[in-house]
C-alpha positions in Angstrom: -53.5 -42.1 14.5 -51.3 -40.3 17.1 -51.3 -36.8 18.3 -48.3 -36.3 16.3 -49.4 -37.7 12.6 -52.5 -35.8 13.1 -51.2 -32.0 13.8 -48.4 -33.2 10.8 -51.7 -33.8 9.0 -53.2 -30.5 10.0 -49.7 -28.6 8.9 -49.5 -30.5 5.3 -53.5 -29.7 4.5 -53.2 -26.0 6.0 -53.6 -22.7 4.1 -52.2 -19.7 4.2 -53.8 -16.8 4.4 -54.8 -16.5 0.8 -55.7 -19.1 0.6 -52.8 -21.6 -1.1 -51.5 -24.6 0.0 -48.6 -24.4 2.5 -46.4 -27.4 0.5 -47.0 -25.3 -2.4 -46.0 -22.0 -1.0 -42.6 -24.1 0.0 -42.2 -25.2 -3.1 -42.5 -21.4 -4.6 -40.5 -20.3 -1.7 -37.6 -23.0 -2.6 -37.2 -22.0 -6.0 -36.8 -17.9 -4.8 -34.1 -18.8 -2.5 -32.5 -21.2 -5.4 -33.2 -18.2 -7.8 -31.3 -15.6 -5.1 -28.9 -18.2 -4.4 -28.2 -18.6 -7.9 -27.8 -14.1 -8.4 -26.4 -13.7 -5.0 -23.5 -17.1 -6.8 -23.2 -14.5 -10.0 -22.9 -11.6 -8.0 -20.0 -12.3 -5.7 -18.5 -13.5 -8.9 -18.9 -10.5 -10.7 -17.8 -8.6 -7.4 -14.6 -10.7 -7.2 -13.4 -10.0 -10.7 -13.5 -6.7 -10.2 -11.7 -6.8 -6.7 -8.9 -8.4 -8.9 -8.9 -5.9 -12.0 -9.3 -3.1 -9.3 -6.3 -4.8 -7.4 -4.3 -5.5 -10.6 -4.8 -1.2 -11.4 -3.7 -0.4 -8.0 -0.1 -2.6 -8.5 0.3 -1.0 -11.0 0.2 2.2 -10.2 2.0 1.7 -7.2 5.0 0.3 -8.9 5.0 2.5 -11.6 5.1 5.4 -8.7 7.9 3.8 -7.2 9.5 3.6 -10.3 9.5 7.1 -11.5 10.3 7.8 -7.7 13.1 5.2 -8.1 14.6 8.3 -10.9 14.7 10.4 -8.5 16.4 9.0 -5.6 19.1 8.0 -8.2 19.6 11.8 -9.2 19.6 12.7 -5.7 22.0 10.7 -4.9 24.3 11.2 -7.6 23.8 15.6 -6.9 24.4 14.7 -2.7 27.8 12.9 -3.6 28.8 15.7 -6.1 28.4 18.1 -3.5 30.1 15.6 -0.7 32.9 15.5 -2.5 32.8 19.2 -3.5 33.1 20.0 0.4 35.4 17.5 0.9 38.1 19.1 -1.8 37.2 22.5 -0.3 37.8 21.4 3.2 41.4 19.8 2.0 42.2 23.0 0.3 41.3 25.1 3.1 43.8 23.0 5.6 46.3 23.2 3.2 46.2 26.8 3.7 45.8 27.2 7.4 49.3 25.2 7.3 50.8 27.5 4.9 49.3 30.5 7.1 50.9 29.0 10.2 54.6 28.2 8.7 54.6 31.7 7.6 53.8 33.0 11.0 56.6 30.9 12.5 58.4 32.1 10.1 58.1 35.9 10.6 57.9 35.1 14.4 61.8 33.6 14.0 62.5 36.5 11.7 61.6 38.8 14.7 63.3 37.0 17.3 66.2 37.1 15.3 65.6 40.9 14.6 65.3 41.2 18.7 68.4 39.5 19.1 
């Protein structure tokens, strides 16, 4: 036998500490990590479905906001026009008087001249 097949040897007959069989300890140890494996597997699972319910609630209380927000804007709107166009007429009527106010002034001012005269 060779160095090698004889410390493999050693390794595949040693004990632990208390005294069991290393290849059985592996074996024990194998079927943990399958076993965490396997809760770890279920757990992201479970995780991930409720990223996606979680995500699916969010949605739709964002668009729901936006919605009812959506309202809003509309009203605002239709109130900023009003009052556009309410300032508009205003503005027309008040030029329409400032012309009247200056054809009367040239008015008196040839009444005066012609007074003068």
């Amino acid at each position: 036998m060779s160095k090698e097949e004889e410390i493999d040897d050693l390794f595949k007959n040693a004990k632990d500490s208390t005294g069991f069989n290393r290849s059985l300890l592996e074996v024990k140890n194998l079927k943990a990590v399958t076993n965490l494996a396997i809760e770890m597997r279920n757990k992201l699972k479970t995780d991930f479905w409720y990223n996606m319910i979680y995500l699916l609630i969010g949605s739709i209380l964002t668009y729901t906001i936006t919605f009812l927000s959506s309202g809003n804007k509309q009203s605002e709107l239709i109130e900023l026009t009003r009052l556009i166009t309410e300032k508009n007429a205003q503005e027309i009527q008040t030029q329409t008087e400032v012309r009247q106010m200056r054809l009367e002034i040239t008015s008196l001012r040839k009444e005066l001249d012609s007074l003068k005269n």
